[in-house]
Biopython code that builds the backbone (N, CA, C, O; Angstrom):
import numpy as np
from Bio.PDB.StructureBuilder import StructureBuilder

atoms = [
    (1, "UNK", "N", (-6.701, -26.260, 15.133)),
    (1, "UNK", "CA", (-5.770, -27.302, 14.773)),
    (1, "UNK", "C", (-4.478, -26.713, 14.213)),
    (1, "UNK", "O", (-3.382, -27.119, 14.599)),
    (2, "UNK", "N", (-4.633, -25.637, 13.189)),
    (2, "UNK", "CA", (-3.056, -25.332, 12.824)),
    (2, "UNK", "C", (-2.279, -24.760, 13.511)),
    (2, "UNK", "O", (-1.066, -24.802, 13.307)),
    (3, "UNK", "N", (-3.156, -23.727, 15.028)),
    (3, "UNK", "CA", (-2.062, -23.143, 15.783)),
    (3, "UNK", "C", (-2.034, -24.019, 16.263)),
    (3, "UNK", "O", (-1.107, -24.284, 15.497)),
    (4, "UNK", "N", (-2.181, -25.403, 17.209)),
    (4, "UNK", "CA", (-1.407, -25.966, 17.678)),
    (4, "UNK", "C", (-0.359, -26.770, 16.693)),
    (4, "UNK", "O", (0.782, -27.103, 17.012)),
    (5, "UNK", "N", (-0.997, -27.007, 15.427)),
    (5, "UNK", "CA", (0.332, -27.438, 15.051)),
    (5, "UNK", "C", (1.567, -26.248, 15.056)),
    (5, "UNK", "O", (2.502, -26.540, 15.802)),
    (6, "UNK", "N", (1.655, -25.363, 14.559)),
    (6, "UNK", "CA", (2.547, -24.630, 14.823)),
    (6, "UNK", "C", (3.591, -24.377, 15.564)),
    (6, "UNK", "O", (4.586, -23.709, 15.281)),
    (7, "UNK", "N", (3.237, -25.124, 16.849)),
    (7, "UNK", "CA", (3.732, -25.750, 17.735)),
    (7, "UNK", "C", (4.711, -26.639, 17.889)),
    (7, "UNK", "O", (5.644, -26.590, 18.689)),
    (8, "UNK", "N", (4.436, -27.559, 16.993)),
    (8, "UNK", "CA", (4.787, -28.548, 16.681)),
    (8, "UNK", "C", (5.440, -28.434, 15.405)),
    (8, "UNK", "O", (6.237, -29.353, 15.221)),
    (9, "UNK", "N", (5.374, -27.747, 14.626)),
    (9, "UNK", "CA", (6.507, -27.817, 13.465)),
    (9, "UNK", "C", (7.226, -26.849, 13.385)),
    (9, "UNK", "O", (7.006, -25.873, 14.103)),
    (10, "UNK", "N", (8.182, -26.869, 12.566)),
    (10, "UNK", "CA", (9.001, -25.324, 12.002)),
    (10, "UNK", "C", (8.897, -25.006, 11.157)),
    (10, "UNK", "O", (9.157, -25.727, 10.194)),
    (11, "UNK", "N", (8.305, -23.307, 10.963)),
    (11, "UNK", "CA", (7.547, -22.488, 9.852)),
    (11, "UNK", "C", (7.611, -23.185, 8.540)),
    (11, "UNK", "O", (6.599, -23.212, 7.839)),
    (12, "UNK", "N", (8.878, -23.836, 8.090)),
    (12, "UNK", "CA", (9.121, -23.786, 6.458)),
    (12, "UNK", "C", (7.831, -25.595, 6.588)),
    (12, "UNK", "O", (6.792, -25.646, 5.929)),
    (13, "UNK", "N", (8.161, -26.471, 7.282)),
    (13, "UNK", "CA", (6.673, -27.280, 7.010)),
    (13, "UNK", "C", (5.677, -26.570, 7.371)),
    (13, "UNK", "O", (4.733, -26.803, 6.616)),
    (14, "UNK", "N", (5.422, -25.820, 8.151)),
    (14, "UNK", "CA", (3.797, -25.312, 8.136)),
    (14, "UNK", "C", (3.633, -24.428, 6.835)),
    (14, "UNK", "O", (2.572, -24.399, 6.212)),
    (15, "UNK", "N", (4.414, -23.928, 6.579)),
    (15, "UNK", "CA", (4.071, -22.976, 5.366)),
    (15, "UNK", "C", (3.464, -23.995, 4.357)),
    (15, "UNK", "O", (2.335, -23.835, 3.895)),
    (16, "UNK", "N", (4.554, -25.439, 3.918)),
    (16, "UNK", "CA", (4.585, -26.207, 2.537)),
    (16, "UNK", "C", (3.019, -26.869, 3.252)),
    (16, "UNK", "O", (2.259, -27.201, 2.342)),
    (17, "UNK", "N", (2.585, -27.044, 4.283)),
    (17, "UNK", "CA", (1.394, -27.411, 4.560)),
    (17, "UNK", "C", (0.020, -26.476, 4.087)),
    (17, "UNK", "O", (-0.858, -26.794, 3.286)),
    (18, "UNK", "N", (0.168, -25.169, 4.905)),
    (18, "UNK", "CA", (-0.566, -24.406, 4.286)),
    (18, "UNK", "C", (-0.815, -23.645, 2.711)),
    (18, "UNK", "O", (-1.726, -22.999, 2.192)),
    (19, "UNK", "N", (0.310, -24.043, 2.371)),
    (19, "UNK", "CA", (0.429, -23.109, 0.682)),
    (19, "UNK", "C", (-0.291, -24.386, 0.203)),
    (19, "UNK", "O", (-1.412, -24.160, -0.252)),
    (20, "UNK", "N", (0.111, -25.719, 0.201)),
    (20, "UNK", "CA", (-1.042, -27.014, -0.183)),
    (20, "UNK", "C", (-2.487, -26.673, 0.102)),
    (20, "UNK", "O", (-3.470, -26.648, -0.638)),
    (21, "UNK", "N", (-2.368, -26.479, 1.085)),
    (21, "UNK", "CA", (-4.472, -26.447, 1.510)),
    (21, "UNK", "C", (-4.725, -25.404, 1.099)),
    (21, "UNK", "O", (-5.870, -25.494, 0.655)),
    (22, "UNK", "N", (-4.142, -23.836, 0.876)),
    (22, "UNK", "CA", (-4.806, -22.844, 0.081)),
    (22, "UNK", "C", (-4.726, -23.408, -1.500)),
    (22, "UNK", "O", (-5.294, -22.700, -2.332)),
    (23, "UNK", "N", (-4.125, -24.513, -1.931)),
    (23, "UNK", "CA", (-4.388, -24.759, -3.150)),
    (23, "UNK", "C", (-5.771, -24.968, -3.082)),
    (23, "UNK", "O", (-6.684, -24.383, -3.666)),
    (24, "UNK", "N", (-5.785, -25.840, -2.325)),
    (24, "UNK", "CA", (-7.043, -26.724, -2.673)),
    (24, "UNK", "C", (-8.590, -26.033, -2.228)),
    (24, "UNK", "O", (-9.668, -26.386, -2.705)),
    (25, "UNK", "N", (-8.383, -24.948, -1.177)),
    (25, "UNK", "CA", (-9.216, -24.230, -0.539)),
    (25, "UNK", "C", (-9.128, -22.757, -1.418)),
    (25, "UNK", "O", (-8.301, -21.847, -1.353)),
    (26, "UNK", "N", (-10.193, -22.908, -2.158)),
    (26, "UNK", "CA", (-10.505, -21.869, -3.208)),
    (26, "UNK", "C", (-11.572, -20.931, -2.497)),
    (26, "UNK", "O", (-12.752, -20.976, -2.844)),
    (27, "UNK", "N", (-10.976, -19.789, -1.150)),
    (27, "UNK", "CA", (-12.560, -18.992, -0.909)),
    (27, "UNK", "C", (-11.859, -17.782, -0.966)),
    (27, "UNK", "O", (-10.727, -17.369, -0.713)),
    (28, "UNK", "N", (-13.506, -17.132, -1.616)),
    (28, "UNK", "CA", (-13.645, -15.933, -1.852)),
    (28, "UNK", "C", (-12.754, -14.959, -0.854)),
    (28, "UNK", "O", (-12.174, -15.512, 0.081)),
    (29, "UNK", "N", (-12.622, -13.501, -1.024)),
    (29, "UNK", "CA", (-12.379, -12.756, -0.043)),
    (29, "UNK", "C", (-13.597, -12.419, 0.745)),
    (29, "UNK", "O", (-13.366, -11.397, 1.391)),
    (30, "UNK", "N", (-14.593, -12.792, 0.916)),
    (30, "UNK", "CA", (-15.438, -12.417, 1.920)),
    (30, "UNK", "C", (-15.297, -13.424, 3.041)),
    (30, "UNK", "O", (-15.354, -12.947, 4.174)),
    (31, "UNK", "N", (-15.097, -14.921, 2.915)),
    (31, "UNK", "CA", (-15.132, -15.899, 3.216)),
    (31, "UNK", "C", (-13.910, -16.180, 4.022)),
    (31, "UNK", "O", (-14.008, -16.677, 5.143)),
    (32, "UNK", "N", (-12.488, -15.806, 3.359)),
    (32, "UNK", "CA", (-11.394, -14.892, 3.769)),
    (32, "UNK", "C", (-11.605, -14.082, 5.396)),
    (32, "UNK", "O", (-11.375, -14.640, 6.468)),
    (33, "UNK", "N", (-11.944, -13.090, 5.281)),
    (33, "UNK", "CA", (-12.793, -11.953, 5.931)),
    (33, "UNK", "C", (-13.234, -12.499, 7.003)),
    (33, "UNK", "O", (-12.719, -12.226, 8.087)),
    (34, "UNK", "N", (-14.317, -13.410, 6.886)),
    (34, "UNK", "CA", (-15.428, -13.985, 8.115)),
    (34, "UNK", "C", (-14.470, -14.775, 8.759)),
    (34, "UNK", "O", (-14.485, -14.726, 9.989)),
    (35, "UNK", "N", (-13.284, -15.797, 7.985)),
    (35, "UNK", "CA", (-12.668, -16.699, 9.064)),
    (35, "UNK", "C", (-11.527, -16.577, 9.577)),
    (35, "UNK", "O", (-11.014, -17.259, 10.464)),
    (36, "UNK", "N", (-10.887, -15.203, 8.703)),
    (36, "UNK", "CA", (-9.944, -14.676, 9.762)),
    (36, "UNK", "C", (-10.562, -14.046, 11.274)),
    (36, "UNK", "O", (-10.121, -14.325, 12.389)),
    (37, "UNK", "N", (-11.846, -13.006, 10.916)),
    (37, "UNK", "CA", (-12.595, -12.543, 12.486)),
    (37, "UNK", "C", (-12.665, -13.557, 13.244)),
    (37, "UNK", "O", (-12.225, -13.490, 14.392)),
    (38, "UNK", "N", (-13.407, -15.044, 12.599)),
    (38, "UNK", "CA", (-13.632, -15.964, 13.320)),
    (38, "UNK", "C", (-12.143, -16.764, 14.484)),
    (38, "UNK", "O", (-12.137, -17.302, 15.591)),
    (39, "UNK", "N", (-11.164, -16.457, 13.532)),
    (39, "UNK", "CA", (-9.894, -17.468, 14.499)),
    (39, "UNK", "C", (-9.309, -15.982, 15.332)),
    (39, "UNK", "O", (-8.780, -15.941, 16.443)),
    (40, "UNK", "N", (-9.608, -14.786, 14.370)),
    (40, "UNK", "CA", (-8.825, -13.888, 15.994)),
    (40, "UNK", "C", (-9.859, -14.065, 16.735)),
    (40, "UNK", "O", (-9.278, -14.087, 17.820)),
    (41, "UNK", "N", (-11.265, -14.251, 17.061)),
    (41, "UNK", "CA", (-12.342, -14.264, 18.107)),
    (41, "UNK", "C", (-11.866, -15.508, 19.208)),
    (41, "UNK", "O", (-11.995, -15.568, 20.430)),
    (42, "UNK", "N", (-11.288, -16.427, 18.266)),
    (42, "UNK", "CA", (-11.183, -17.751, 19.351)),
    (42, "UNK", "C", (-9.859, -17.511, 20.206)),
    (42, "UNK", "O", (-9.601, -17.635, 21.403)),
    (43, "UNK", "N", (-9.107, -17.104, 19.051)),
    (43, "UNK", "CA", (-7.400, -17.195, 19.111)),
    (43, "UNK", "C", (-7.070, -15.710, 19.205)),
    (43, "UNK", "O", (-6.381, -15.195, 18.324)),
    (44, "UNK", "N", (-7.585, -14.912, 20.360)),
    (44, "UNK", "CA", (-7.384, -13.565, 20.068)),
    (44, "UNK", "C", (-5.569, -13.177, 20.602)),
    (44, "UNK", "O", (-5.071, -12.071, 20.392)),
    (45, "UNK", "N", (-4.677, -14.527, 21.414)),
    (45, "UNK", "CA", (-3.490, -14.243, 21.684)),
    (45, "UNK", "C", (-2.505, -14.478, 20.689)),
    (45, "UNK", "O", (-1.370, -14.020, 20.825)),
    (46, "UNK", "N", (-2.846, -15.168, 19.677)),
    (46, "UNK", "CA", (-2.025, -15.412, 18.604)),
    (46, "UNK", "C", (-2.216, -14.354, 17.284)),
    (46, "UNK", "O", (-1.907, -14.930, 16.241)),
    (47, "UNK", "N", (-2.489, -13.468, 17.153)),
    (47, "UNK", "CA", (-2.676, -12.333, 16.526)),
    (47, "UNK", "C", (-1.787, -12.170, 15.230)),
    (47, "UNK", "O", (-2.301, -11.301, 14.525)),
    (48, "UNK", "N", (-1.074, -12.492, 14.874)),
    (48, "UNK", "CA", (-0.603, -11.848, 13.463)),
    (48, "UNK", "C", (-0.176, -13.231, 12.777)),
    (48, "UNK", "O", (0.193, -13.237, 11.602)),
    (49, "UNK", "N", (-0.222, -14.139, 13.367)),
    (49, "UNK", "CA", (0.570, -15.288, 13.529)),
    (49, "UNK", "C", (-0.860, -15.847, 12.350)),
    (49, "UNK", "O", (-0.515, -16.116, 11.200)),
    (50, "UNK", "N", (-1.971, -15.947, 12.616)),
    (50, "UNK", "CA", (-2.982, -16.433, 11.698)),
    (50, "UNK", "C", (-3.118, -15.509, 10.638)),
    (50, "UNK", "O", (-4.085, -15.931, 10.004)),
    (51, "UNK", "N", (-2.762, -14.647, 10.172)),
    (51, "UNK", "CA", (-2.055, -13.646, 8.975)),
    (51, "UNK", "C", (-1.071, -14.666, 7.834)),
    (51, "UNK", "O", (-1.343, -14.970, 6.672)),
    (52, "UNK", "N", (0.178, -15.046, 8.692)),
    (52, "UNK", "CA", (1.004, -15.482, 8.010)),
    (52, "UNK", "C", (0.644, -17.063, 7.867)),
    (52, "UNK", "O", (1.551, -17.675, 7.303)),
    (53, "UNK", "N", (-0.054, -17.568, 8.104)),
    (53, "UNK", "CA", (-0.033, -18.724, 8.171)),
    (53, "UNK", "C", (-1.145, -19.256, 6.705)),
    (53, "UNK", "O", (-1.458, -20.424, 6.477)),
    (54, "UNK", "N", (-1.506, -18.228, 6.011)),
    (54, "UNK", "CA", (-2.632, -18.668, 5.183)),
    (54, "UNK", "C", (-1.900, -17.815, 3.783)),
    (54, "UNK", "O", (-2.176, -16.645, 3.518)),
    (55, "UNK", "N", (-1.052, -18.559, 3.082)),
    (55, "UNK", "CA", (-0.458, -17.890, 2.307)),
    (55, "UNK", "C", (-1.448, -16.682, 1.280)),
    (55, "UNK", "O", (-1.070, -15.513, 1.207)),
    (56, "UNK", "N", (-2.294, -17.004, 0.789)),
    (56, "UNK", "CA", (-3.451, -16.053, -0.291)),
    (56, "UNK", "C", (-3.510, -15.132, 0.606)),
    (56, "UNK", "O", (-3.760, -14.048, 0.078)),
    (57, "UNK", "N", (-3.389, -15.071, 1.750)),
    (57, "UNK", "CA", (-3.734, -13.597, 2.884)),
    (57, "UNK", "C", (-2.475, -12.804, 2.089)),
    (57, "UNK", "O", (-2.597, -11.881, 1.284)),
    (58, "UNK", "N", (-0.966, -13.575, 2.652)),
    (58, "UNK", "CA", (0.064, -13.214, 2.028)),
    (58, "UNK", "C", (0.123, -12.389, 0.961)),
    (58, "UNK", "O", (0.573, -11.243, 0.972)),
    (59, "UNK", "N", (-0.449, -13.121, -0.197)),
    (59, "UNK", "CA", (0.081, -13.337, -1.734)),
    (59, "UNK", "C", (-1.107, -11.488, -1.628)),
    (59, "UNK", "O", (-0.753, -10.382, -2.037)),
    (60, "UNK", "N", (-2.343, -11.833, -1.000)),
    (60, "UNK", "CA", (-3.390, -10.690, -1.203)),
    (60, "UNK", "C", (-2.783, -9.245, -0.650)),
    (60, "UNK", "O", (-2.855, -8.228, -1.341)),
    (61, "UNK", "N", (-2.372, -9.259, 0.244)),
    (61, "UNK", "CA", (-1.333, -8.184, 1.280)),
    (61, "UNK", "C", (-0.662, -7.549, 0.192)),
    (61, "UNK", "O", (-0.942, -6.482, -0.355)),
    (62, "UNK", "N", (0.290, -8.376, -0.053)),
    (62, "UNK", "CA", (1.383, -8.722, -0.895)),
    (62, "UNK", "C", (0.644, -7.260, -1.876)),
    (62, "UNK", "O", (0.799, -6.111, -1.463)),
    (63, "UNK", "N", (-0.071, -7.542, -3.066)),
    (63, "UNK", "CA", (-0.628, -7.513, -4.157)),
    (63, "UNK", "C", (-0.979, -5.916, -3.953)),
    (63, "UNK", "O", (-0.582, -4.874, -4.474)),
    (64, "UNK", "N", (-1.881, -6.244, -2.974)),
    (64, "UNK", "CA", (-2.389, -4.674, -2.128)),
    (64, "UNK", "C", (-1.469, -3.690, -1.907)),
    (64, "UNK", "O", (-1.783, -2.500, -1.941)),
    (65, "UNK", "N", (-0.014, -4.195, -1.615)),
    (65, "UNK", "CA", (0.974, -2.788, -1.553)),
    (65, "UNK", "C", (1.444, -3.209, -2.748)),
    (65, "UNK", "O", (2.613, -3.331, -2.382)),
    (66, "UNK", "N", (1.456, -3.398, -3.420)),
    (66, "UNK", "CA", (1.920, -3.281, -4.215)),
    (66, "UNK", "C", (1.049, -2.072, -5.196)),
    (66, "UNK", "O", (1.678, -1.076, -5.554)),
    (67, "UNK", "N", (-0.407, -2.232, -5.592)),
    (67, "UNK", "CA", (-0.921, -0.973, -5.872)),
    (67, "UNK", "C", (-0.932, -0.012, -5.211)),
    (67, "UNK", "O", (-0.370, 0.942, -5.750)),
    (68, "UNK", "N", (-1.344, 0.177, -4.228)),
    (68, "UNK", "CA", (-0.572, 1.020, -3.418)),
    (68, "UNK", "C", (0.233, 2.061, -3.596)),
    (68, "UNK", "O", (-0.003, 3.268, -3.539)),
    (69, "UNK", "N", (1.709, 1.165, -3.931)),
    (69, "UNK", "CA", (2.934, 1.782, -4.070)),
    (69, "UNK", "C", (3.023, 2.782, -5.787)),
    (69, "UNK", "O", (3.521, 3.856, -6.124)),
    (70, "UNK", "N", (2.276, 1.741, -6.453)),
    (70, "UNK", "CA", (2.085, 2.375, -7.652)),
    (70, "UNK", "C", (1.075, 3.660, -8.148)),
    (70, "UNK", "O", (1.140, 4.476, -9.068)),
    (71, "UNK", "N", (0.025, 3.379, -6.947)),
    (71, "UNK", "CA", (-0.736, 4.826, -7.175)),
    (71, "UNK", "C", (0.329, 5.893, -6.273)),
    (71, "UNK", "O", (0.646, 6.880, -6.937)),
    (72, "UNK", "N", (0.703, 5.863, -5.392)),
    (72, "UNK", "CA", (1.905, 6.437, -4.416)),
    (72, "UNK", "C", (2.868, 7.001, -5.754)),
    (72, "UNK", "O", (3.058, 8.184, -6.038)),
    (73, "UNK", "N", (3.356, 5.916, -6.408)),
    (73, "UNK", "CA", (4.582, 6.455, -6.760)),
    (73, "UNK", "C", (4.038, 7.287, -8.544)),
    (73, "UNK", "O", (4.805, 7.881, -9.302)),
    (74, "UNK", "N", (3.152, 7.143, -8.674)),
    (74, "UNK", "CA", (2.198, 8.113, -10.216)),
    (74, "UNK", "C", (1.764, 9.104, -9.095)),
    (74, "UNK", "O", (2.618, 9.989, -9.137)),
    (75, "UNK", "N", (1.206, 9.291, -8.486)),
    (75, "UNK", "CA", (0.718, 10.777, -7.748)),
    (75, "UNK", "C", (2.377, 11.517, -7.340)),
    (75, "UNK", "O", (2.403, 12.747, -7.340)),
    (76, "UNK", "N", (3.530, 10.866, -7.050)),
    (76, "UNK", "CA", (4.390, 11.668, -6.456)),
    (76, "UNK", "C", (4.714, 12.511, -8.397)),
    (76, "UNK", "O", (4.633, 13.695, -8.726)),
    (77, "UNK", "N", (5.118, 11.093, -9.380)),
    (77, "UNK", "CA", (5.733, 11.463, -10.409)),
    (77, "UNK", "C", (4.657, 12.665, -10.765)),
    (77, "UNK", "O", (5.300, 13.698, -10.955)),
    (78, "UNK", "N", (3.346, 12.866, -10.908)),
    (78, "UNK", "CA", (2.454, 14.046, -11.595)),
    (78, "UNK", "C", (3.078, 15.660, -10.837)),
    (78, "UNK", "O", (3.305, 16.756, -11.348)),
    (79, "UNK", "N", (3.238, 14.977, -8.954)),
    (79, "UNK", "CA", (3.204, 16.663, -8.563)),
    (79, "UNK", "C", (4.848, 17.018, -8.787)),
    (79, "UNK", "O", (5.276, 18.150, -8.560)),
    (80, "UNK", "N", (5.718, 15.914, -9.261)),
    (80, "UNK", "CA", (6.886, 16.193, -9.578)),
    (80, "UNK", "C", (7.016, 17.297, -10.664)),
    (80, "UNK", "O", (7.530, 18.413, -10.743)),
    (81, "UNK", "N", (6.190, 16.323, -11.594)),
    (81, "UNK", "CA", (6.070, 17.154, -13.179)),
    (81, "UNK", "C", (5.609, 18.618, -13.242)),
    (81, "UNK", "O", (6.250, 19.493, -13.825)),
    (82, "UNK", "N", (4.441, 18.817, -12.594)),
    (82, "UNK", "CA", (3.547, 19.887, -12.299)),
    (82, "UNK", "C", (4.756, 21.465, -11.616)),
    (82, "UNK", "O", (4.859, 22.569, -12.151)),
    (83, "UNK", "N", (5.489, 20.957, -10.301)),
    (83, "UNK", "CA", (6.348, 21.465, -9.928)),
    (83, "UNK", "C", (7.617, 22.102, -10.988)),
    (83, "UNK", "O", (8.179, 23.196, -11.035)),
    (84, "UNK", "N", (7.752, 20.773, -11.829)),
    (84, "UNK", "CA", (8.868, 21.366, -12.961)),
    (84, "UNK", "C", (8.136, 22.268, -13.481)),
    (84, "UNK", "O", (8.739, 23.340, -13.518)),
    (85, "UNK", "N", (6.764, 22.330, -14.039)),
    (85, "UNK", "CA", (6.206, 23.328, -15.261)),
    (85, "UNK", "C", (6.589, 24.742, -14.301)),
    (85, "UNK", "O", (7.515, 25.506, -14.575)),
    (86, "UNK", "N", (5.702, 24.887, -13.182)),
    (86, "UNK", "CA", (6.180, 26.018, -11.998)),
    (86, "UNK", "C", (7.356, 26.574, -12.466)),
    (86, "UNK", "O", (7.451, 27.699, -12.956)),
    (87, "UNK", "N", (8.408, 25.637, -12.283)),
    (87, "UNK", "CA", (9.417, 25.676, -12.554)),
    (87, "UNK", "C", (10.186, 27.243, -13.498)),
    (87, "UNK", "O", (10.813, 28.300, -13.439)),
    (88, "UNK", "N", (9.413, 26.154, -14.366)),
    (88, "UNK", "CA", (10.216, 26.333, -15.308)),
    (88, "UNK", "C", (9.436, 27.856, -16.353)),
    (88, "UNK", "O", (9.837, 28.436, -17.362)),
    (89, "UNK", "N", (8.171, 28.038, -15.453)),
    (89, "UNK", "CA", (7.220, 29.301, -15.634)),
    (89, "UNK", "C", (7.838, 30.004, -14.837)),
    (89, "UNK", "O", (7.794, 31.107, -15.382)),
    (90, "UNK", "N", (8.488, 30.141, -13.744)),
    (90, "UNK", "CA", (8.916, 31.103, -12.976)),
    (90, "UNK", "C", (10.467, 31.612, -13.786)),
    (90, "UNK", "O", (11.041, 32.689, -13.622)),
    (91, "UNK", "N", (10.640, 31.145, -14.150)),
    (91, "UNK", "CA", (12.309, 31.201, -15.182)),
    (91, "UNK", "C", (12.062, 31.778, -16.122)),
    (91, "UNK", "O", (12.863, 32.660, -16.430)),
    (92, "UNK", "N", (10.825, 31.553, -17.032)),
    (92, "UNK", "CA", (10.209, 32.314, -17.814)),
    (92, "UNK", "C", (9.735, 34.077, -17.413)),
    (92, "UNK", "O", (9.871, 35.096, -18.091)),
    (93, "UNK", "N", (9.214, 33.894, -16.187)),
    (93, "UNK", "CA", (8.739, 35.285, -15.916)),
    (93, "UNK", "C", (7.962, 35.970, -15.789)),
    (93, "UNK", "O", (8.014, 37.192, -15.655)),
    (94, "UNK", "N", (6.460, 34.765, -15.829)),
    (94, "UNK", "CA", (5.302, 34.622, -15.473)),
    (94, "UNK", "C", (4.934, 34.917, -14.203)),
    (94, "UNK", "O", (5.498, 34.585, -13.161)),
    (95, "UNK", "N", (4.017, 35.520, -14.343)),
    (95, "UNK", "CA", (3.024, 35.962, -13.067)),
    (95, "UNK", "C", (2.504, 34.754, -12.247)),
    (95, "UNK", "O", (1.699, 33.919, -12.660)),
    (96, "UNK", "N", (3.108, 34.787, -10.967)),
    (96, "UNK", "CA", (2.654, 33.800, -10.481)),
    (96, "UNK", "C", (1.529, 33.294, -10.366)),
    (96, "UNK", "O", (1.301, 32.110, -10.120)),
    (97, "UNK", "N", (0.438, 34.487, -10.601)),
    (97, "UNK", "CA", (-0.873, 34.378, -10.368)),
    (97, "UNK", "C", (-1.603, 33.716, -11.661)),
    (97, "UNK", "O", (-2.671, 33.104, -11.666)),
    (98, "UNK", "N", (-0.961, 33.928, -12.479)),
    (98, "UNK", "CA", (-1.600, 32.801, -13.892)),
    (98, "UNK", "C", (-0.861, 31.960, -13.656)),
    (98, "UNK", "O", (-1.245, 31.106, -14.453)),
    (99, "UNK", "N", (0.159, 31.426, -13.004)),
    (99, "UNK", "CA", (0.946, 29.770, -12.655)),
    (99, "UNK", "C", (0.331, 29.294, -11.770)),
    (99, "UNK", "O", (0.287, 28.071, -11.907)),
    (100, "UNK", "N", (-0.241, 29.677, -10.809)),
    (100, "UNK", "CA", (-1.270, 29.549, -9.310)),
    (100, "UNK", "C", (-2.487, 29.254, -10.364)),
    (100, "UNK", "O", (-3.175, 28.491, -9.687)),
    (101, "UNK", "N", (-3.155, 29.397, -11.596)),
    (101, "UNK", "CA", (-3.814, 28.993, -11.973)),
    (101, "UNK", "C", (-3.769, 27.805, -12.810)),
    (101, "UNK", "O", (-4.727, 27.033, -12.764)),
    (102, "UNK", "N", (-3.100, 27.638, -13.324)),
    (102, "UNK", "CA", (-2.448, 27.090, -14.494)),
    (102, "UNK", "C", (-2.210, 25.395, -13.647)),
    (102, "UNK", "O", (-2.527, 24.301, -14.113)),
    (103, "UNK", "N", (-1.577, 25.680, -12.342)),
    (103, "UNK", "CA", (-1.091, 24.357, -11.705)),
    (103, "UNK", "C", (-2.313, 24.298, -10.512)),
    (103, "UNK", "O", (-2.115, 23.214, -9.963)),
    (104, "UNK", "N", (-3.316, 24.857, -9.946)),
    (104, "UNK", "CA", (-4.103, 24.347, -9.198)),
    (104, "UNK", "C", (-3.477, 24.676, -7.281)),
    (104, "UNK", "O", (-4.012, 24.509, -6.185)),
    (105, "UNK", "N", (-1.812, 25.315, -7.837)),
    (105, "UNK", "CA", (-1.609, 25.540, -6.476)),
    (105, "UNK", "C", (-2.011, 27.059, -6.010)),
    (105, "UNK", "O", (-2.439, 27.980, -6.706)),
    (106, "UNK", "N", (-1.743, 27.019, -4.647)),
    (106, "UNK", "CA", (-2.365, 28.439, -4.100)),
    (106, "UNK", "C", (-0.876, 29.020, -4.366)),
    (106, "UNK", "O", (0.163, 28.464, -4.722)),
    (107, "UNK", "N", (-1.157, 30.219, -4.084)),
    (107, "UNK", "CA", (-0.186, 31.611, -4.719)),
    (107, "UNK", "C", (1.111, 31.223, -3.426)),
    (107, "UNK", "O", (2.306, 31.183, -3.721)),
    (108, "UNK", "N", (0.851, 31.093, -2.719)),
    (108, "UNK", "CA", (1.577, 31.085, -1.000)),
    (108, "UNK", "C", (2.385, 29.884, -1.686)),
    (108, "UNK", "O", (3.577, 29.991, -1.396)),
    (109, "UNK", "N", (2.107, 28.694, -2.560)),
    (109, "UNK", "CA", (2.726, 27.510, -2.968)),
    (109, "UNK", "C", (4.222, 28.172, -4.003)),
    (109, "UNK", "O", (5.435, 27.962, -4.023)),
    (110, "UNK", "N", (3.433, 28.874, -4.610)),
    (110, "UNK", "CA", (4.612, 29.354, -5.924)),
    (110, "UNK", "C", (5.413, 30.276, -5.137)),
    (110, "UNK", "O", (6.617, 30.263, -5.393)),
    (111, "UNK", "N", (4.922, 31.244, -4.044)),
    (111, "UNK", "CA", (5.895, 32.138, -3.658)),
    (111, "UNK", "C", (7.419, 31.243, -2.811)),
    (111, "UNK", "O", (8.516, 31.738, -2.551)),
    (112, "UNK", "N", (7.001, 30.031, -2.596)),
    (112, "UNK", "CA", (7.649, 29.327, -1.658)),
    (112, "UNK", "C", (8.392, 28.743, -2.693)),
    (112, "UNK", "O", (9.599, 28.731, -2.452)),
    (113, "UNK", "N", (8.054, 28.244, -3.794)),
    (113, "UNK", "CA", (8.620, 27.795, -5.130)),
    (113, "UNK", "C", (9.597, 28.678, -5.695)),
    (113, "UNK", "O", (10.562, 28.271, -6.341)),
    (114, "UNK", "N", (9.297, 30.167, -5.400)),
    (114, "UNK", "CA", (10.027, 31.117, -6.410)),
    (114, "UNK", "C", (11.249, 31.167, -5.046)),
    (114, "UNK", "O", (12.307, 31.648, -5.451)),
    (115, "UNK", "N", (11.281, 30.834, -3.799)),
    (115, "UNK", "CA", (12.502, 31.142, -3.196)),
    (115, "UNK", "C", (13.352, 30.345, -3.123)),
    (115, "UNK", "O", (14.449, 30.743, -2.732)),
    (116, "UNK", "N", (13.191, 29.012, -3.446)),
    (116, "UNK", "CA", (13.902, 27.687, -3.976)),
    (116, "UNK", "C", (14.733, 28.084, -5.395)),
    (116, "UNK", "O", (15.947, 28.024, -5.589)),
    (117, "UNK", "N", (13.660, 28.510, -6.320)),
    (117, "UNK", "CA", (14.772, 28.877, -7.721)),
    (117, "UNK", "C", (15.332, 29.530, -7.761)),
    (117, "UNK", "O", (16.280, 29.444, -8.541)),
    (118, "UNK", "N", (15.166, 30.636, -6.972)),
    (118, "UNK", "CA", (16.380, 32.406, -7.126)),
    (118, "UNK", "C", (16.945, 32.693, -6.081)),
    (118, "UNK", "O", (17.674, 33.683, -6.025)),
]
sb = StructureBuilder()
sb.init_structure("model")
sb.init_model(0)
sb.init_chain("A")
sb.init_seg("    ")
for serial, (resi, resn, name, xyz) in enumerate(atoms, 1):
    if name == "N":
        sb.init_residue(resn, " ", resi, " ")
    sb.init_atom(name, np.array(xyz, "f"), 0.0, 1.0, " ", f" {name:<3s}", serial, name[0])
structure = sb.get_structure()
């Protein structure tokens, strides 16, 4: 029924239609899960189109990059930091081979490090 409505309306009413019925339609993500397989099984030509049409898919997507982005962007900031200590041990005058310990990188990492600083 909603892809053919779809058809029949333009996105901004199907959306204010569907963001209503996900009010009222409180299911789980498993439930989620089973009836998205279920409408690509029927509706396997309309493909992304039953994605957008169920806003909580949205809002869930949504949510999902968003952690994501935040474990992404704390793993870049740590090997940032880690790199400065390198850094800032190679300036010092340290043996690479206790900095290769110290940071977890292999020796081949710092030698490539030490031709960037000098």
């Amino acid at each position: 029924m909603l892809l053919r409505l779809r058809r029949k309306l333009d996105d901004a009413k199907l959306a204010l239609i569907m963001s209503v019925a996900d009010l009222y339609n409180k299911c789980d993500s498993s439930e989620d899960v089973s009836l998205l397989q279920e409408l690509g099984e029927k509706y396997p030509e309309e493909g992304d189109i039953v994605d957008k049409l169920m806003p909580a898919w949205s809002r869930e997507g949504y949510e999902k990059g968003i952690k994501e982005g935040i474990e992404q962007g704390i793993e870049q900031g740590m090997e940032h930091g880690v790199e400065t200590v390198a850094i800032n041990m190679l300036r010092e005058g340290m043996d690479p081979g206790f900095i290769s310990k110290v940071t977890g990188w292999p020796e081949q990492k710092i030698a490539e490090l030490r031709k960037k600083v000098y």
